[in-house]
MOPAC internal coordinates of N, CA, C and O (Angstrom, degrees):
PM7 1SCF
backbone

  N    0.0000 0     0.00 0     0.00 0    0    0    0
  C    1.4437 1     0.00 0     0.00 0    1    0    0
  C    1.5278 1   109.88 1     0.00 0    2    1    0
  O    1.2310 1   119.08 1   -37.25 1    3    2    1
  N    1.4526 1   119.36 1   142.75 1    3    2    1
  C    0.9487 1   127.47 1  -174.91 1    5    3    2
  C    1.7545 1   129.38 1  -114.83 1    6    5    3
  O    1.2310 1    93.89 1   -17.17 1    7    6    5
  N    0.6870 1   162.70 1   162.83 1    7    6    5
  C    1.4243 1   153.05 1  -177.30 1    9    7    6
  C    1.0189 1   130.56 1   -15.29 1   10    9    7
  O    1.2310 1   108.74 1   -82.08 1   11   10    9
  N    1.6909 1   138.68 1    97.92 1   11   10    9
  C    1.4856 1   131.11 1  -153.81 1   13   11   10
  C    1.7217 1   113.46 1    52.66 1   14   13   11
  O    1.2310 1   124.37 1  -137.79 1   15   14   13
  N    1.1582 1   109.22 1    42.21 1   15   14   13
  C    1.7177 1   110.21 1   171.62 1   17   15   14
  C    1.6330 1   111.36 1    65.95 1   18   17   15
  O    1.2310 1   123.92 1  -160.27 1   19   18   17
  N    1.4745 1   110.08 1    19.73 1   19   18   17
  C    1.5238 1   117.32 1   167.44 1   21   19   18
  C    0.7351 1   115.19 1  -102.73 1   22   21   19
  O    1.2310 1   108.96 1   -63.68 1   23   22   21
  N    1.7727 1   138.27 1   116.32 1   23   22   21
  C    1.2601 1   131.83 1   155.85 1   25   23   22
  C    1.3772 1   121.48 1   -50.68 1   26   25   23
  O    1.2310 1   126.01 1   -12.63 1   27   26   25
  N    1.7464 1   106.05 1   167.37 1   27   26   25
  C    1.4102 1   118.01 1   170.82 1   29   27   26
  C    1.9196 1   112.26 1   -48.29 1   30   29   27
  O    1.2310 1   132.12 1   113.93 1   31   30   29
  N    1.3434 1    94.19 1   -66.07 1   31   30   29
  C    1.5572 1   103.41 1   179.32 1   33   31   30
  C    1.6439 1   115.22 1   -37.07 1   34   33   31
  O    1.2310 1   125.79 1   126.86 1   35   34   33
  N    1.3055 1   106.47 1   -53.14 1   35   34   33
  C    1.3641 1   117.11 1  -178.11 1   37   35   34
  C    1.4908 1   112.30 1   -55.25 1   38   37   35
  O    1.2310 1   112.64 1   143.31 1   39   38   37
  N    1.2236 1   131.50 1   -36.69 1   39   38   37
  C    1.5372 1   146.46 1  -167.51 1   41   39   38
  C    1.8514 1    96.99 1   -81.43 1   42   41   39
  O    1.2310 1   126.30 1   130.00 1   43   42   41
  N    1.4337 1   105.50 1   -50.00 1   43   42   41
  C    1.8966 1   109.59 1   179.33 1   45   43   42
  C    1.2879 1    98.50 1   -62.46 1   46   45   43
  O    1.2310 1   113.83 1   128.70 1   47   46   45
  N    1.4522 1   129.29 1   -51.30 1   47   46   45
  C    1.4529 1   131.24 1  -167.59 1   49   47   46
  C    1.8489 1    83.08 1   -50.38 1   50   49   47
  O    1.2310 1   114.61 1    89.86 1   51   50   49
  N    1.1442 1   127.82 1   -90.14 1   51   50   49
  C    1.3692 1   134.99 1  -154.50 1   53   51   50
  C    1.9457 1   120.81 1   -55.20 1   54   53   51
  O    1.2310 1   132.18 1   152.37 1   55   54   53
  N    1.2729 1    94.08 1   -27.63 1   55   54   53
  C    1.6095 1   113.97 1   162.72 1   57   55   54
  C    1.8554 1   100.08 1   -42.43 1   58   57   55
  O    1.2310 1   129.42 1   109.63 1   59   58   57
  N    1.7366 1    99.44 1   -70.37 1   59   58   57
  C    1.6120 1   119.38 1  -158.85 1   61   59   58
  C    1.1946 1   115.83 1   -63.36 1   62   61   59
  O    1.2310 1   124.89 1   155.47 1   63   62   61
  N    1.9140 1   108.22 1   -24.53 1   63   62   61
  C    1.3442 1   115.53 1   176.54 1   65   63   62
  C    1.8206 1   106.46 1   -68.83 1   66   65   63
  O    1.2310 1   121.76 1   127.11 1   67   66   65
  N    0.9793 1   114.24 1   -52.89 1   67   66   65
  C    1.0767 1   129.30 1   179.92 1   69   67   66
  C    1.3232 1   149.09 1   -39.51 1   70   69   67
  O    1.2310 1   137.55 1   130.06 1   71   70   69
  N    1.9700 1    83.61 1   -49.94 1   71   70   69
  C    1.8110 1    96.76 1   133.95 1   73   71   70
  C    1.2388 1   149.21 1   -59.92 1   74   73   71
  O    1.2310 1   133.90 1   151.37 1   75   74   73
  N    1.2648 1    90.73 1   -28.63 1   75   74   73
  C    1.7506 1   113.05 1  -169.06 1   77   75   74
  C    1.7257 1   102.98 1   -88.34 1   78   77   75
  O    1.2310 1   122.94 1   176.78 1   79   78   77
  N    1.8006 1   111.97 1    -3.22 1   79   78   77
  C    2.0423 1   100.58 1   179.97 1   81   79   78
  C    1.5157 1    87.39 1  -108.87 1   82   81   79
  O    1.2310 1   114.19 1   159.03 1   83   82   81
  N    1.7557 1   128.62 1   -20.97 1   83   82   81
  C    1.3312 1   119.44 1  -163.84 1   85   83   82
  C    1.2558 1    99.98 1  -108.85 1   86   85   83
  O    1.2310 1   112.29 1   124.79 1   87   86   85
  N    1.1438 1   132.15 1   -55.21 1   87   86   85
  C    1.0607 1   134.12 1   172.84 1   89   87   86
  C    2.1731 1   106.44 1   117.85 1   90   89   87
  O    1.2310 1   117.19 1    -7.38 1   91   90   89
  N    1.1275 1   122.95 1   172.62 1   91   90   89
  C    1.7659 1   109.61 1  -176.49 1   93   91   90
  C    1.7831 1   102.03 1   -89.20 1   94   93   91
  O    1.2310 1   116.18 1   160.59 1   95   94   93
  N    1.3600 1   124.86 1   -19.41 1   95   94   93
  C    1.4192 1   110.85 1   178.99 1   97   95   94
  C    1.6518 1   109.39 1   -76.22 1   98   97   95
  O    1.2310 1   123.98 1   146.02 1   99   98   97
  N    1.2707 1   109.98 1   -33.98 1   99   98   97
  C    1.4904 1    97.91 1  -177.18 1  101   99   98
  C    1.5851 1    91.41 1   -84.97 1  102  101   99
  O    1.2310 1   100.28 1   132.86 1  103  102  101
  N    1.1614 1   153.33 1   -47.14 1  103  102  101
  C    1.3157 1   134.05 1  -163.33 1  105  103  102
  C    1.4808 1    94.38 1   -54.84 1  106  105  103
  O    1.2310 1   115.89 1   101.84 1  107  106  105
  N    1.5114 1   125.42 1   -78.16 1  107  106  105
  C    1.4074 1   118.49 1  -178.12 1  109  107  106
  C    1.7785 1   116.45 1   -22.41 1  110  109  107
  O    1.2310 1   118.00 1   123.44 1  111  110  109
  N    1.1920 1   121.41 1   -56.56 1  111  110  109
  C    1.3528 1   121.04 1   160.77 1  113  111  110
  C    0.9694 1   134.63 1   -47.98 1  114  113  111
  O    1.2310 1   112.34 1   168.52 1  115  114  113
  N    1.2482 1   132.05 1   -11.48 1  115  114  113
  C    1.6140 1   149.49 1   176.73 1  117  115  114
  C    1.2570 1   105.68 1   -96.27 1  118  117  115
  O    1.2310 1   126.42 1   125.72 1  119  118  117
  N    1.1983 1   105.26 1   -54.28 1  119  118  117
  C    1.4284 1   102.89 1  -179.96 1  121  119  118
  C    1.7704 1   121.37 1   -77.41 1  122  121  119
  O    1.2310 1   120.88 1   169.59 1  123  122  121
  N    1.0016 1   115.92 1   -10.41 1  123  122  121
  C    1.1124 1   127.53 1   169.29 1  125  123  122
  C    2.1250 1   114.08 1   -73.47 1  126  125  123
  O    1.2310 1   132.60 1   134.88 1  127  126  125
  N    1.4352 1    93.26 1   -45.12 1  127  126  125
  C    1.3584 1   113.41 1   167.10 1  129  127  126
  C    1.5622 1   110.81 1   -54.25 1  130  129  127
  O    1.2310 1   120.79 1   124.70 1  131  130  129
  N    1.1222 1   116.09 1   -55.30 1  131  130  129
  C    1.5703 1   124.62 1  -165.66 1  133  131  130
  C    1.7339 1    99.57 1   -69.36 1  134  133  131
  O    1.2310 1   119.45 1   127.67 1  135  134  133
  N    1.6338 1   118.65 1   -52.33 1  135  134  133
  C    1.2840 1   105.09 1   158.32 1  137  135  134
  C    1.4906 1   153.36 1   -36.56 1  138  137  135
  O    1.2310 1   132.51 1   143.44 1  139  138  137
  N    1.4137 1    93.44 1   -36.56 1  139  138  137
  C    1.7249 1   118.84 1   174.23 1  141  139  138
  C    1.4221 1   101.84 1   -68.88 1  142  141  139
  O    1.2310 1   121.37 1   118.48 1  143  142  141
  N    1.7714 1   114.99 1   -61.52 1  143  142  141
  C    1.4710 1    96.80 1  -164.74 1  145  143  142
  C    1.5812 1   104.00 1   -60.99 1  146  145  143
  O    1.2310 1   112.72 1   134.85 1  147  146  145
  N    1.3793 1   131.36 1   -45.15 1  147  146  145
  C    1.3469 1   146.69 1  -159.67 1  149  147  146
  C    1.7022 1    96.53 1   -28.98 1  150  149  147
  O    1.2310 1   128.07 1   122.88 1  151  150  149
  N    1.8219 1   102.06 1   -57.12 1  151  150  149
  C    1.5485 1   114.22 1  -140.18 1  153  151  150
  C    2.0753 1    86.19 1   -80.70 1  154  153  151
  O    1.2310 1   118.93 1   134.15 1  155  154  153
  N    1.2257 1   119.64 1   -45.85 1  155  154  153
  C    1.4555 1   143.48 1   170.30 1  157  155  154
  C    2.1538 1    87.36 1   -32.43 1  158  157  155
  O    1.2310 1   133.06 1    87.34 1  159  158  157
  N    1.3514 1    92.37 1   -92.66 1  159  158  157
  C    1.5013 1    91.42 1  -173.78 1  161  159  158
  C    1.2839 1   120.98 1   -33.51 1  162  161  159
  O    1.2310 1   115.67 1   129.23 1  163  162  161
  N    1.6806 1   125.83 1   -50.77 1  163  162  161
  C    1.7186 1   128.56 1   163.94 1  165  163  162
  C    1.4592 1   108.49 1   -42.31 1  166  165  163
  O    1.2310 1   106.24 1   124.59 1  167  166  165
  N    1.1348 1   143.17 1   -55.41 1  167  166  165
  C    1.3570 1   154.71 1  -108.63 1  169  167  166
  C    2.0735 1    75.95 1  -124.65 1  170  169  167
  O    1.2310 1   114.93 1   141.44 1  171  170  169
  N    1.0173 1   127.21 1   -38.56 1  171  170  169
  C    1.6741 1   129.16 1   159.38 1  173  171  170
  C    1.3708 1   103.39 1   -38.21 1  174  173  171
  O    1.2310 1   135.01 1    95.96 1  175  174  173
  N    1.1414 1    88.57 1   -84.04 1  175  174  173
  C    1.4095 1   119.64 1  -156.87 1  177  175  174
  C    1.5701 1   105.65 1   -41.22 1  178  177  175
  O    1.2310 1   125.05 1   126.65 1  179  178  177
  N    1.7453 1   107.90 1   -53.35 1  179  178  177
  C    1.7562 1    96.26 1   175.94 1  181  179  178
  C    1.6320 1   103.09 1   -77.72 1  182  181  179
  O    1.2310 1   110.09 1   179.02 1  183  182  181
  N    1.2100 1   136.22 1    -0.98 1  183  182  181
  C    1.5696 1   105.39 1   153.77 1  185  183  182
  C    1.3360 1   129.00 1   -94.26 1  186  185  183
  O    1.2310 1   124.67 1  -163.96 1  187  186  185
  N    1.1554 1   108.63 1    16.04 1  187  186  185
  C    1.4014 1   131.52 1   170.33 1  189  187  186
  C    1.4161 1   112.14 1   -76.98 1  190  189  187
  O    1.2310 1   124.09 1   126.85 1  191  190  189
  N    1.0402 1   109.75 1   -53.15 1  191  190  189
  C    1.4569 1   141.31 1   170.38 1  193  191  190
  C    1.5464 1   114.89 1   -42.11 1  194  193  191
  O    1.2310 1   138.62 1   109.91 1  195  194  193
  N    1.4148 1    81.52 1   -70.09 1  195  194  193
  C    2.0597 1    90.31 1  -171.18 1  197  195  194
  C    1.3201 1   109.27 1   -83.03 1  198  197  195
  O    1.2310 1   121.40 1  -178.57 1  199  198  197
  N    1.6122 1   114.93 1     1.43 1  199  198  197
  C    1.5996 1   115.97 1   166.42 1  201  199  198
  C    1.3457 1   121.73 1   -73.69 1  202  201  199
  O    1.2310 1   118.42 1   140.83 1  203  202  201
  N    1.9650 1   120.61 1   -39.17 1  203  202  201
  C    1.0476 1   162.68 1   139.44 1  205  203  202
  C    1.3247 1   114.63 1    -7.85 1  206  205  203
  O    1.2310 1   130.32 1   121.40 1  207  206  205
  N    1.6028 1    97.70 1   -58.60 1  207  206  205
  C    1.7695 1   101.97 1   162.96 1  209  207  206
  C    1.4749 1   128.10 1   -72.75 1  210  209  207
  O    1.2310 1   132.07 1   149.77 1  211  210  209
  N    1.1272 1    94.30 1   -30.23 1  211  210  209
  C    1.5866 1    88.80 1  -166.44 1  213  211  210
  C    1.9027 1   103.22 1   -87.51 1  214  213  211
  O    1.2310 1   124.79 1   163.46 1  215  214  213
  N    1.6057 1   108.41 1   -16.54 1  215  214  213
  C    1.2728 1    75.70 1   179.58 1  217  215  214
  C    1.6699 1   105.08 1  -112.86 1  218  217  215
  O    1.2310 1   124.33 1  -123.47 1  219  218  217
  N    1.5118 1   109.30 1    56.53 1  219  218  217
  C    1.4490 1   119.14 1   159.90 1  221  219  218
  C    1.6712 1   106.34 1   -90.83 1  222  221  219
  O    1.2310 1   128.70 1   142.45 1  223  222  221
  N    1.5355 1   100.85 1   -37.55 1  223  222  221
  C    1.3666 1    96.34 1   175.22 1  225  223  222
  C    1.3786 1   117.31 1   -84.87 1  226  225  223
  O    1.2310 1   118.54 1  -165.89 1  227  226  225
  N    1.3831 1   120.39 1    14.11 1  227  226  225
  C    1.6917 1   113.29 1   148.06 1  229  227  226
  C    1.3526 1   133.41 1   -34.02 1  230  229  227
  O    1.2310 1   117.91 1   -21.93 1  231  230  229
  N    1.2959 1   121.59 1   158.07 1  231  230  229
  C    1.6715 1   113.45 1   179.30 1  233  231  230
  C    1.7265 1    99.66 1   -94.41 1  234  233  231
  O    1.2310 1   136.99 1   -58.42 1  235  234  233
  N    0.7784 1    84.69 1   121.58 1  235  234  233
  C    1.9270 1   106.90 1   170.21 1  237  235  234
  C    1.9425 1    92.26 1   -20.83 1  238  237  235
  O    1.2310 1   133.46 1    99.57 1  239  238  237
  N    1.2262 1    91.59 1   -80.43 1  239  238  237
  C    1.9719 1   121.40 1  -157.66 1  241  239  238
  C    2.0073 1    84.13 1   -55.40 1  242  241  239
  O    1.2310 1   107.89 1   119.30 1  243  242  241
  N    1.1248 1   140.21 1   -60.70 1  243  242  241
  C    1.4039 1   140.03 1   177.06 1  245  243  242
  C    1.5335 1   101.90 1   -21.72 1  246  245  243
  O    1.2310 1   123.10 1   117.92 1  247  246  245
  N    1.4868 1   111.66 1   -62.08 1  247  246  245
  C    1.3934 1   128.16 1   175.44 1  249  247  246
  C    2.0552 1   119.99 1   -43.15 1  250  249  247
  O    1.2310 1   145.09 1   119.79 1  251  250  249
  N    0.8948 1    68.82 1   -60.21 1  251  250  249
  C    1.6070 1    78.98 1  -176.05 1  253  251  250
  C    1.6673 1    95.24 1   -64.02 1  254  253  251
  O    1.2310 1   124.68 1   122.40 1  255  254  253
  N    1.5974 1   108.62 1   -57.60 1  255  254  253
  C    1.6332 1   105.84 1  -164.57 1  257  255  254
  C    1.7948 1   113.96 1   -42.06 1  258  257  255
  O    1.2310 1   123.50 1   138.60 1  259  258  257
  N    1.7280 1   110.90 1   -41.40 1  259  258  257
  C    1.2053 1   118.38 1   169.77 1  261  259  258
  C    1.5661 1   128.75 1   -55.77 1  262  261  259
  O    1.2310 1   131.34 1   150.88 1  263  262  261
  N    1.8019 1    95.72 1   -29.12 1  263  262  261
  C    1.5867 1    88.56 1   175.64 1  265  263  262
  C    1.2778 1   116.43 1   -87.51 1  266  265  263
  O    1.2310 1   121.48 1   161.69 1  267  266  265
  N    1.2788 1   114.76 1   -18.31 1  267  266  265
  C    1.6157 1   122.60 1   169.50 1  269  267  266
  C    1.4519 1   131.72 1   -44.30 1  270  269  267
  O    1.2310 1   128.23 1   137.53 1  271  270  269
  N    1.8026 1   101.75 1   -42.47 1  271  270  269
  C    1.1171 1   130.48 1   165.61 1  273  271  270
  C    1.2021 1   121.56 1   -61.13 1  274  273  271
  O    1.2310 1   113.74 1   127.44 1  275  274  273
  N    1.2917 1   129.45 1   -52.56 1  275  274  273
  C    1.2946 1   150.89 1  -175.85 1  277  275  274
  C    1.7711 1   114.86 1   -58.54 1  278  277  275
  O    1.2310 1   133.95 1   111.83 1  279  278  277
  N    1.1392 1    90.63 1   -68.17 1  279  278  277
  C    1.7283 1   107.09 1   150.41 1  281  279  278
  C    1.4652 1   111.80 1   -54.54 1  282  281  279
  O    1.2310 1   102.46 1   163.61 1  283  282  281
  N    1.2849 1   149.72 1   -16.39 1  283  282  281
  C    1.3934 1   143.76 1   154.98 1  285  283  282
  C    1.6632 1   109.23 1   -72.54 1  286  285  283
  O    1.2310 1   124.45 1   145.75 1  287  286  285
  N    1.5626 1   109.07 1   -34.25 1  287  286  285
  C    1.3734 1    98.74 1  -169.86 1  289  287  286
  C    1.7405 1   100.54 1   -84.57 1  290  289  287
  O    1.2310 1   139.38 1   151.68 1  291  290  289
  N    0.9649 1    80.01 1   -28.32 1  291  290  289
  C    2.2336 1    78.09 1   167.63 1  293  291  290
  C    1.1011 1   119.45 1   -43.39 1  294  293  291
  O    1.2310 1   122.77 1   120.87 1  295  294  293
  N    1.6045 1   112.29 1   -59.13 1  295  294  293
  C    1.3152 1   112.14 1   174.49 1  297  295  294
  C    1.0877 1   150.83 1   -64.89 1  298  297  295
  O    1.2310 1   132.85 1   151.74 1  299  298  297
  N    1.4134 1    92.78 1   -28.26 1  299  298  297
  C    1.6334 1   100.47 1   161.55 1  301  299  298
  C    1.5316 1   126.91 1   -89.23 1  302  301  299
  O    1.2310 1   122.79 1  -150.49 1  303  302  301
  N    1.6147 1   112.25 1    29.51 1  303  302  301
  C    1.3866 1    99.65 1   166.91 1  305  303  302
  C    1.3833 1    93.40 1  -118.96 1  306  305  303
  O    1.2310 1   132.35 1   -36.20 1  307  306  305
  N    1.6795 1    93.74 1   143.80 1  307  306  305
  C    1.6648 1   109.19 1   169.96 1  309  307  306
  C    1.4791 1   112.29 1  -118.44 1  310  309  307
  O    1.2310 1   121.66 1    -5.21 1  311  310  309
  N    1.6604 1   114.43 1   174.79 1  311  310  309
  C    0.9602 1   104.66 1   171.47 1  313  311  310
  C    1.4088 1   119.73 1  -102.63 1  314  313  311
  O    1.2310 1   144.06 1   -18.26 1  315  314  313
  N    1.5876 1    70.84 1   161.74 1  315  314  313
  C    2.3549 1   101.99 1  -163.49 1  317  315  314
  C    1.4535 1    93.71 1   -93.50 1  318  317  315
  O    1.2310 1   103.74 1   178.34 1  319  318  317
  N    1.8309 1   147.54 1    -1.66 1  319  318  317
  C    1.2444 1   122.20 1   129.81 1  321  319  318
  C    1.3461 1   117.07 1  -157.67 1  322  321  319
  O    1.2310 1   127.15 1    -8.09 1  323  322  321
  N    1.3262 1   103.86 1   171.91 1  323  322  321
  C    1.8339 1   128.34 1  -158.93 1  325  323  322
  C    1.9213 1    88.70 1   -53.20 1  326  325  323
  O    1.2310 1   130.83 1   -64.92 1  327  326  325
  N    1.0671 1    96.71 1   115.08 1  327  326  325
  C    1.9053 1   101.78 1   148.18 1  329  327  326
  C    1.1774 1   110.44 1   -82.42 1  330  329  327
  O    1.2310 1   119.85 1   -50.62 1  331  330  329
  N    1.6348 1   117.88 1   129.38 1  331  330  329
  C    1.3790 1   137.66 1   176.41 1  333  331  330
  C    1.4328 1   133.61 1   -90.35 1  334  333  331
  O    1.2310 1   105.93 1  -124.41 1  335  334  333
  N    1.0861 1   143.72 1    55.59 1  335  334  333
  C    0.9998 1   128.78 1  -151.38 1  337  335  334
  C    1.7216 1   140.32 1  -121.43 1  338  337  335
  O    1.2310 1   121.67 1   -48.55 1  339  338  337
  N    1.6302 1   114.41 1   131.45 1  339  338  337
  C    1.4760 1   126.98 1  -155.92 1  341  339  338
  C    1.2177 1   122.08 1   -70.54 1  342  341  339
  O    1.2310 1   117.52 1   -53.91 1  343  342  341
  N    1.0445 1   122.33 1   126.09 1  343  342  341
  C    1.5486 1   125.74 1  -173.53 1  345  343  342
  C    1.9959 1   101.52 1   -82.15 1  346  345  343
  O    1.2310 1   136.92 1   -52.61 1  347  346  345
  N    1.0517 1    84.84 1   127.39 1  347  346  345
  C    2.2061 1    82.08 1   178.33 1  349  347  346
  C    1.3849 1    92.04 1  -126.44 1  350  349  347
  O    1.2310 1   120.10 1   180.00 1  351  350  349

């Protein structure tokens, strides 16, 4: 018995099928694809990381000052038209 109650044979049977609906240029291409995003997503992830650090050493008060702002620009937008609305 083989992996989750699959034999070897059973896994080649499904290997051969597999080749035979995709064919080896598009598998090679897929798999080539799946590599790219893989290394893309890692290559995220540590600038995710080293962004993480640097903005621990942010200034506290910077933080707040931005949300202060932000919350100012909230307020000053109104609306550009009448909501209508039906009583049922």
């Amino acid at each position: 018995m083989g992996v989750g109650g699959i034999s070897i044979w059973q896994l080649l049977i499904v290997l051969v099928i597999v080749l035979l609906l995709f064919g080896t240029k598009k598998l090679r291409n897929m798999g080539g694809d799946l590599g790219g995003a893989i290394k893309g997503f890692r290559s995220s992830i540590k600038e995710v990381k080293a962004g993480d650090s640097d903005s621990d050493s942010e200034d506290p008060e910077t933080a707040d000052q931005q949300a202060e702002a932000t919350q100012d620009d909230l307020a000053d937008v109104e609306a550009t038209e009448d909501v209508k609305t039906e009583k049922v």
